[in-house]
Each structure stands twice: as structure tokens, then as C-alpha cells.
C-alpha positions as CSV (number, residue, x, y, z in Angstrom):
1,X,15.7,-5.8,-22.0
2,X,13.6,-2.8,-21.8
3,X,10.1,-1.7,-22.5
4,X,11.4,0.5,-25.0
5,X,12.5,-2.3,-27.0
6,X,9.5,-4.2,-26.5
7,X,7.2,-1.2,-27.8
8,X,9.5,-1.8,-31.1
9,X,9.2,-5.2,-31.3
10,X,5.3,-5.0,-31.4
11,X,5.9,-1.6,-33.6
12,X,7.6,-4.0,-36.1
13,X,4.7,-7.2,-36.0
14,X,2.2,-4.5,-35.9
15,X,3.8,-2.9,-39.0
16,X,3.3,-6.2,-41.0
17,X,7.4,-7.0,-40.0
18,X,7.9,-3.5,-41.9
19,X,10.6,-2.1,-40.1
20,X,10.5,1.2,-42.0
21,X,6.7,1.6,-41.2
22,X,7.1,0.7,-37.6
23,X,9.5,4.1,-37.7
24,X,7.1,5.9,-39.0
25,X,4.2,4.9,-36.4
26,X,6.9,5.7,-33.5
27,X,8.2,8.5,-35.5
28,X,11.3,7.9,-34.4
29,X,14.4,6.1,-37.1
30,X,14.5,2.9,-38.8
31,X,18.0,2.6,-38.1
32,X,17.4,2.9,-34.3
33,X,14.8,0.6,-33.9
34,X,17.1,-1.9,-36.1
35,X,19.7,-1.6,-33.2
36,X,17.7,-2.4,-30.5
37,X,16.1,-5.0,-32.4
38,X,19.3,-6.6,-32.8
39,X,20.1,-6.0,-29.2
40,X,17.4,-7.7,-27.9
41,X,18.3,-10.8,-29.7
42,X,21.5,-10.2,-28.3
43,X,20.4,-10.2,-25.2
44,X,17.7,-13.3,-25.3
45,X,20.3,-15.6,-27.4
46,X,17.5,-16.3,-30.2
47,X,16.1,-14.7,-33.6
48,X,12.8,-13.4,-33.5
49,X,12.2,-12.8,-37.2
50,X,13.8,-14.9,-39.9
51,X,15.0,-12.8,-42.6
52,X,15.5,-12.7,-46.6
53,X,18.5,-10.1,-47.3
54,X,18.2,-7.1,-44.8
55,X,14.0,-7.8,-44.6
56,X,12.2,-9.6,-42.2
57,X,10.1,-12.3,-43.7
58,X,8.8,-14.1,-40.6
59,X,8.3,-14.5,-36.9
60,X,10.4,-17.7,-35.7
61,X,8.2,-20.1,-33.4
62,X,10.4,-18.5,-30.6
63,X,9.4,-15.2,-31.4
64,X,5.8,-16.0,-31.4
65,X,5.8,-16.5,-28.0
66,X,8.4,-13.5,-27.3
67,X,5.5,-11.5,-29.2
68,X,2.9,-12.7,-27.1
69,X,4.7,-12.0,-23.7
70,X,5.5,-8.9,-24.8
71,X,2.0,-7.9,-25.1
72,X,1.1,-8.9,-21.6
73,X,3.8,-6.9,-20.2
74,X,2.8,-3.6,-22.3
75,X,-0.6,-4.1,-21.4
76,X,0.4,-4.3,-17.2
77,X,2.6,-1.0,-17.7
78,X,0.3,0.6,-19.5
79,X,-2.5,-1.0,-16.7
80,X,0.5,1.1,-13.9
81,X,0.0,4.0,-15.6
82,X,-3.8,4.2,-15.6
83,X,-3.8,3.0,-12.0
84,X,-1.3,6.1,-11.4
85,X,-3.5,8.4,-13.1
86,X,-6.3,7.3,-11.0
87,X,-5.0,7.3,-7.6
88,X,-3.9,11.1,-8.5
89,X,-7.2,12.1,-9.9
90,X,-5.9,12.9,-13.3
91,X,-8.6,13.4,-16.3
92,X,-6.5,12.9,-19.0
93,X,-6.0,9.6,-21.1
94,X,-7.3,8.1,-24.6
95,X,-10.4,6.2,-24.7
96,X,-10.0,4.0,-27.5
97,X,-13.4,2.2,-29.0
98,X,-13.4,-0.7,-31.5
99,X,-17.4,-1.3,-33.1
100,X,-19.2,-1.9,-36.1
101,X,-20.4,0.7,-38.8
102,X,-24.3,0.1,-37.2
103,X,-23.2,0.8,-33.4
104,X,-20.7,3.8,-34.5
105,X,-23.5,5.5,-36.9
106,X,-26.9,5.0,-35.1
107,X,-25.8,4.4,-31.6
108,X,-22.7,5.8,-30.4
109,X,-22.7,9.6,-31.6
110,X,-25.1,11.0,-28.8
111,X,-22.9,8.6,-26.1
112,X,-20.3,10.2,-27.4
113,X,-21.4,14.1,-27.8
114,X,-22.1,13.5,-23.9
115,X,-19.1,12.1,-22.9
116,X,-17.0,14.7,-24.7
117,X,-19.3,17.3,-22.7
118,X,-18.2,15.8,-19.5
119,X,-14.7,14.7,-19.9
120,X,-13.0,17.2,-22.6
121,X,-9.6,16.0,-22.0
122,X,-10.0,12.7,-22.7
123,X,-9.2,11.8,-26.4
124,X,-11.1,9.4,-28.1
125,X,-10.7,6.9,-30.8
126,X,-13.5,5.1,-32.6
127,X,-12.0,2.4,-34.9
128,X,-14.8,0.1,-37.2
129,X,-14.7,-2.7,-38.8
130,X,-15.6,-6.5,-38.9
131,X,-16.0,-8.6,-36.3
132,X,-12.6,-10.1,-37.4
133,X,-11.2,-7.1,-37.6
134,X,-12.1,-5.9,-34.0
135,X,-10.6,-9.1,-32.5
136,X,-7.4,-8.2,-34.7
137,X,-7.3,-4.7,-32.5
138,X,-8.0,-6.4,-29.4
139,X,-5.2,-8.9,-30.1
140,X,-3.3,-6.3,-31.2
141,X,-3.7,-4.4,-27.1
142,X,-4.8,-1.4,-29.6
143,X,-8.5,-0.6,-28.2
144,X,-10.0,-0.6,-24.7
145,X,-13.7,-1.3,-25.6
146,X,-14.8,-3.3,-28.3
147,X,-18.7,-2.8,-28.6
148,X,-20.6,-5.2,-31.6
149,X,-23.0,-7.9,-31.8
150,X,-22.8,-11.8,-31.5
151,X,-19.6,-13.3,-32.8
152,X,-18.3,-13.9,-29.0
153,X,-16.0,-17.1,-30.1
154,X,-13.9,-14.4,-31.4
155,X,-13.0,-12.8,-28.0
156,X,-12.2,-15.1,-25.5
157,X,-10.1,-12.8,-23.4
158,X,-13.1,-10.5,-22.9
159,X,-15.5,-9.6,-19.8
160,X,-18.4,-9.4,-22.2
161,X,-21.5,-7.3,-20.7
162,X,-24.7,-7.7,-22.6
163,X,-26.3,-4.0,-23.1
164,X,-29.2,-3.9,-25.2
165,X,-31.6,-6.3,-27.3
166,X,-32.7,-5.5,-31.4
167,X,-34.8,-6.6,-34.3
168,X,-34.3,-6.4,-37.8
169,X,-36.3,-5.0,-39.8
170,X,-37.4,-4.9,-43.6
171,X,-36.7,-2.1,-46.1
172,X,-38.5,-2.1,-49.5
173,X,-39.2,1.0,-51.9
174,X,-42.6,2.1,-51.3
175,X,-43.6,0.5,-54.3
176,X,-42.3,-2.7,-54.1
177,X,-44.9,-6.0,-53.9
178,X,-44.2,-6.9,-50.6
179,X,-45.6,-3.9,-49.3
180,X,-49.1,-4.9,-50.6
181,X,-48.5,-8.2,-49.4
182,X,-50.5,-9.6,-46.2
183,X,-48.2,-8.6,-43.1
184,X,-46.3,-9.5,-41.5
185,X,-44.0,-10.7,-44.0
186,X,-43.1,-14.2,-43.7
187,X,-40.0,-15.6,-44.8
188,X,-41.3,-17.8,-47.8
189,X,-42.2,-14.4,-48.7
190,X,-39.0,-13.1,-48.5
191,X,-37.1,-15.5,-49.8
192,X,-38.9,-15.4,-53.5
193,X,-37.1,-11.9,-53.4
194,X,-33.6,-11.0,-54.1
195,X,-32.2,-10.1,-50.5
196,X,-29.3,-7.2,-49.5
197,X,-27.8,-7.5,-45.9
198,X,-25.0,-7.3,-43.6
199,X,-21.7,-8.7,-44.5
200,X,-21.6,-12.4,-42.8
201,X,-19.3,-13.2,-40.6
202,X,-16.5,-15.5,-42.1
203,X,-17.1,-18.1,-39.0
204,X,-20.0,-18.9,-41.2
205,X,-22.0,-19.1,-38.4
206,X,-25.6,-16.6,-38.6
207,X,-28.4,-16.6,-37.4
208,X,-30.1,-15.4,-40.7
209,X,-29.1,-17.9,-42.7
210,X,-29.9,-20.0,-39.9
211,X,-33.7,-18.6,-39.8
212,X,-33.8,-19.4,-43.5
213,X,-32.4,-23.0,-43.1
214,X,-34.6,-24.0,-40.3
215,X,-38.1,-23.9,-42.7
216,X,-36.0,-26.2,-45.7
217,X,-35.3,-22.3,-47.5
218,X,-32.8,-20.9,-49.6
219,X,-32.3,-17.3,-49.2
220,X,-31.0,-15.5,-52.5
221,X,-28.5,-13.2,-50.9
222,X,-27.9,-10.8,-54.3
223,X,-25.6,-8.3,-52.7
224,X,-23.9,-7.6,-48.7
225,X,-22.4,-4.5,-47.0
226,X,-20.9,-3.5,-44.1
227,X,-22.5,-0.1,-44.2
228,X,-26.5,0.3,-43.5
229,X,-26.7,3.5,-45.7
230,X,-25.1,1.3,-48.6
231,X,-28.1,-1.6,-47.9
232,X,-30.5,1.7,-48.4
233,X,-29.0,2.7,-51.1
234,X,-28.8,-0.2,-53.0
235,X,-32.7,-0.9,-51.9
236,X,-33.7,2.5,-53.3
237,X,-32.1,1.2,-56.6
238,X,-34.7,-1.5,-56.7
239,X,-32.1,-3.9,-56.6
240,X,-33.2,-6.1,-53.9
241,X,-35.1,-6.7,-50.3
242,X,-33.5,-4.4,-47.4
243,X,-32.9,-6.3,-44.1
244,X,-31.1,-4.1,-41.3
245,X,-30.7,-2.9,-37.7
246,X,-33.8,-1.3,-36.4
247,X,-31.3,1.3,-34.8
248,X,-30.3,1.9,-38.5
249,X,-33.8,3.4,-39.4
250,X,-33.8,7.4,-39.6
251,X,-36.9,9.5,-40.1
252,X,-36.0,10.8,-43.2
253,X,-35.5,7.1,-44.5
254,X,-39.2,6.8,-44.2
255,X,-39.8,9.4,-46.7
256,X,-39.4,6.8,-49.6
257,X,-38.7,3.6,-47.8
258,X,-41.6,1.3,-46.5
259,X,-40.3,-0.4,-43.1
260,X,-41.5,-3.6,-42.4
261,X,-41.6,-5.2,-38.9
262,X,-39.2,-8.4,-39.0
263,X,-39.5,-9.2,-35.4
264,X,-39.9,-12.9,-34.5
265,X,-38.3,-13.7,-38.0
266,X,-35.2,-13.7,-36.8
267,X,-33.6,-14.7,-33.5
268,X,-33.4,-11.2,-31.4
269,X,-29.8,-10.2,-31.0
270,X,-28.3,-8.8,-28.2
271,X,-25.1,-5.5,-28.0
272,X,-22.3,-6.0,-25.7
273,X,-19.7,-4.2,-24.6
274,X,-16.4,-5.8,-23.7
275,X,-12.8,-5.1,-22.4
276,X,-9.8,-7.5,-20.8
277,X,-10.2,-8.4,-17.7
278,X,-6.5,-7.2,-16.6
279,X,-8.1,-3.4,-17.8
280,X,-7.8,-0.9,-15.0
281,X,-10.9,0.7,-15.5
282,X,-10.9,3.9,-14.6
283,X,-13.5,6.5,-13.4
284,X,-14.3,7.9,-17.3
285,X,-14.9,4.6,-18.7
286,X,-16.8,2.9,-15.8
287,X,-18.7,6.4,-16.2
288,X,-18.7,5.5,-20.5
289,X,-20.1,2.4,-19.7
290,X,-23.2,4.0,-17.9
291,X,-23.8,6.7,-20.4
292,X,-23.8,3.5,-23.7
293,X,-26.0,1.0,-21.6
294,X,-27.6,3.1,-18.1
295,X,-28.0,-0.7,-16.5
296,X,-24.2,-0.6,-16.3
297,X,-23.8,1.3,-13.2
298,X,-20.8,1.6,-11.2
299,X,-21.8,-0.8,-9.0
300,X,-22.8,-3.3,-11.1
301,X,-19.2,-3.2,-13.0
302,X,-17.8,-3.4,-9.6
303,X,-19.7,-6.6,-8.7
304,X,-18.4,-7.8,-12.2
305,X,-14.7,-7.0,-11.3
306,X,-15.5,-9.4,-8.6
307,X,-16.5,-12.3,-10.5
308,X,-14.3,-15.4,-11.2
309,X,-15.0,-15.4,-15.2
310,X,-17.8,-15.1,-17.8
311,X,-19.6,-17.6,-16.9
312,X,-20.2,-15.9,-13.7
313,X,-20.9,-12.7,-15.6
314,X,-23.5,-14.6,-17.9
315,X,-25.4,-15.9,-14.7
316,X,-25.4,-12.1,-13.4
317,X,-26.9,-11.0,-16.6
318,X,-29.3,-13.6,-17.2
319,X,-31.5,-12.2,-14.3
320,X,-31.5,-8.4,-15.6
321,X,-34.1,-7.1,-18.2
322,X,-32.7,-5.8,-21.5
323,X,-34.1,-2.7,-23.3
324,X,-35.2,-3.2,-27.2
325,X,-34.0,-0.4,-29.3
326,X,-35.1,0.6,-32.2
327,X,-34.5,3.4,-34.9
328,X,-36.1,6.9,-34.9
329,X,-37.4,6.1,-37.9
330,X,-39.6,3.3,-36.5
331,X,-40.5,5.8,-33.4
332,X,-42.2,8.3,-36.0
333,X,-44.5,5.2,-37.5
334,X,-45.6,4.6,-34.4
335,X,-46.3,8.1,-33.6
């Protein structure tokens, strides 16, 4: 057995049991990763995949847990090599960041711009999506960080460090009645209006809906996106109530938008960044860390390191202060 055909295995799952595609991705043949495919079953005296004709239809119950070995072992070579690279000073690697549209969009391009300043030779890779998604790319050993909001059930194998606190706030046309009605808002108020907002999370669990529920009300959800600039969009239609990030708020938005403070409407929610706790974390990223949320200072990722698990990590946190942070936009109102 080699690593080599263990990359092609998870090429293969990866691929959606597409040998072809898994090729492709390795750029290397089909026919060669059909050999040592077949070798390796050889070798371990099982199938993997069940098959229909010369295609793979399935992963056997043995091969599930072949799979999931296989990851573990990828991940601890690929944990060598960092380690190697960091004992020899080396500044070259692939930082590789899973997030939401919000965090990649209003957060993470300045973090970014910086840390391409100070470490050009580090690629990077920003990949968004769904909470459900992420945890796909985690699962899948594809990402290093995964940076979002709430949905922790999703990543149990995570060191999850909390980062920052926001609101969310209201967006209506400039015309619209609420903004000549008594503020702040209220939700009986809001819920008499057609609403557009963040995709929900299909655990069904949300704390919006939950806001709603909790004073006997129905909110009338007309329309959902994953994208902020859609939400605006769609508000500037006159199709419905905005209700977004506070990061998500630009200056220019303000121009024909009227934001509406939404704090205390809804539960505060809290950013976090998180990574395996097998990850070799070397200088750059410790140093990425610091430069996303400046609490997270080497020595405070060390003293994480040193903790048994997240509850631990949860205790640590629950002492520290969190900054609120909110949207240019909303900076220029209150200038």
C-alpha cells in the first residue's frame, strides 16, 4: 500500500466515484489510477467500490471505513511535510480558507491584501459557500481554516476560536414606511412586511426565526440569498424588508438605502475561526490568525494547542472581551 494509491482513492470519492474526473484533478491517466485502484484491493483482500459494468456505483461499508483511514493518514503526511517546512524555515505552502460570501466580501479582502504583503509566496485559496458546504471541505481534508458564523454542530473535529461579535441590521429604500415609523423598529413591525435574508441553514435551527417565534410571530420570509449584494438588490426593487450583516453595509449603500439599527432584535452572533486540531500550524497562519482577529496572538494559540478540547477552549474564551464590528456604511452615519 502506498500514499500514492491513497491520494487516488480519495481522488476517485472526491470525484463523485468518477474515475475519469479524478484523472483529470491529478492530471495524471484514468487507466493508471484504475491499476492501482485494483492493486490496492489486491493487496487489502476486499472491494472498496461496488460496480455496475466498468463504473463504480458505490462505496462498500468496508470501503467507508478504508476512506476514512485514508484521510487521517493524508492529513498526518501532509501534517510531516508542514512540520518539515517549518523546522527549515521555508515560506512557501498554500493557505487554503473555507467562509461565507459575508466574511469573504466585507471582512477578509484587507486580511488578505496584508497577508499577501507579508508572505508573497504563500498561495492562497478562498473557497465559499454554505455552512454545509464548508463542513463538506473540511471533511473532505480540502481547507485549513474554515471562518463562518454559528452552525458549530456541523464541525465537531474543529478547535473553534471565537473572533468577533455582529448585529444585524435593517435595509429599506429610503422611501419605504418603516422608515417613518417610530424607531427602533420592533419586530411586530417587521413582520407586517415582506422580509429578504440569508439563506437558512438546513439544520433548521436560526436564531431569526427563533426571535420571531419567541413573541407568538410569523415572519413572512418572501425571498433568501446567500449573497448580501443580492439582499440589496432585491431591497432596491422594493420587493421586500432587507435584513443583513452590519459588516455588509458599504458607504455607497447609504446613498439610497435607509439602515436601520436591528440590535437587541436578534441574538448577537459571534465569527470564529476554526482548524483540526491534528493541523501543524505553522508560523504564516498563526501570524493569519492575528492579522483576521488581533486577540489571537501567538501566545494565545499556543495556550490553545495546550488545551485538552473545546470545552477548554470555550472556558478560555468566555473570559476575553469581543470586538462588535460593523460596516463602513454604518461608521459614516455615525460620523
Amino acid at each position: 500500500m502506498t500514499l500514492q494509491q491513497l491520494k487516488y482513492l480519495l481522488a476517485i470519492v472526491d470525484s463523485g466515484l468518477n474515475i475519469t474526473a479524478a484523472a483529470e484533478r491529478l492530471y495524471t491517466s484514468q487507466p493508471g489510477i484504475s491499476k492501482q485502484l485494483k492493486l490496492l484491493e489486491q493487496e487489502l483482500g476486499m472491494q472498496l467500490f461496488t460496480r455496475r459494468g466498468k463504473s463504480l456505483a458505490g462505496i462498500t461499508p468496508a470501503g467507508r471505513d478504508v476512506v476514512a483511514r485514508a484521510r487521517k493518514i493524508m492529513r498526518e503526511a501532509q501534517n510531516i511535510r508542514s512540520l518539515a517546512r517549518e523546522m527549515a524555515g521555508e515560506e512557501e505552502g498554500t493557505l487554503a480558507i473555507a467562509t461565507t460570501h459575508t466574511q469573504a466580501r466585507y471582512v477578509l479582502p484587507e486580511v488578505l491584501r496584508e497577508f499577501r504583503d507579508r508572505y508573497p509566496r504563500i498561495n492562497l485559496e478562498l473557497h465559499q459557500g454554505t455552512s454545509e458546504q464548508i463542513a463538506e471541505l473540511v471533511a473532505a481534508n480540502r481547507v485549513d481554516f474554515v471562518i463562518a458564523t454559528s452552525a458549530r454542530e456541523l464541525f465537531p473535529g474543529l478547535v473553534i476560536l471565537p473572533c468577533y461579535q455582529w448585529d444585524r441590521v435593517i435595509l429599506v429604500p429610503r422611501g419605504h414606511p418603516l422608515a417613518r415609523a417610530p424607531q427602533p423598529v420592533g419586530l411586530r413591525a417587521l413582520a407586517e412586511h415582506p422580509l429578504i435574508t440569508y439563506v437558512f441553514s438546513s439544520t433548521g435551527e436560526s436564531s431569526f426565526k427563533r426571535a420571531f417565534a419567541e413573541q407568538g410571530l410569523e415572519p413572512r420570509v418572501v425571498f433568501t440569498a446567500r449573497d448580501a449584494d443580492i439582499i440589496k438588490t432585491y431591497v432596491r426593487m422594493d420587493m421586500g424588508v432587507g435584513i443583513v450583516a452590519s459588516m455588509a453595509v458599504e458607504r455607497a449603500d447609504t446613498r439610497d438605502l435607509l439602515v436601520l439599527d436591528a440590535a437587541g432584535l436578534f441574538p448577537r452572533l459571534t465569527a470564529w475561526l476554526g482548524y483540526r486540531r491534528d493541523t501543524v500550524l505553522r508560523h504564516y497562519m498563526v501570524d493569519f490568525m492575528s492579522l483576521f482577529a488581533p486577540q489571537l496572538t501567538p501566545q494565545l494559540v499556543k495556550r490553545v494547542s495546550e488545551l485538552p478540547g473545546q470545552a477548554e477552549v470555550d472556558a478560555l474564551f468566555a473570559q476575553q472581551k469581543l470586538s462588535l464590528r460593523s460596516g463602513e456604511g454604518l461608521a459614516s452615519i455615525a460620523d
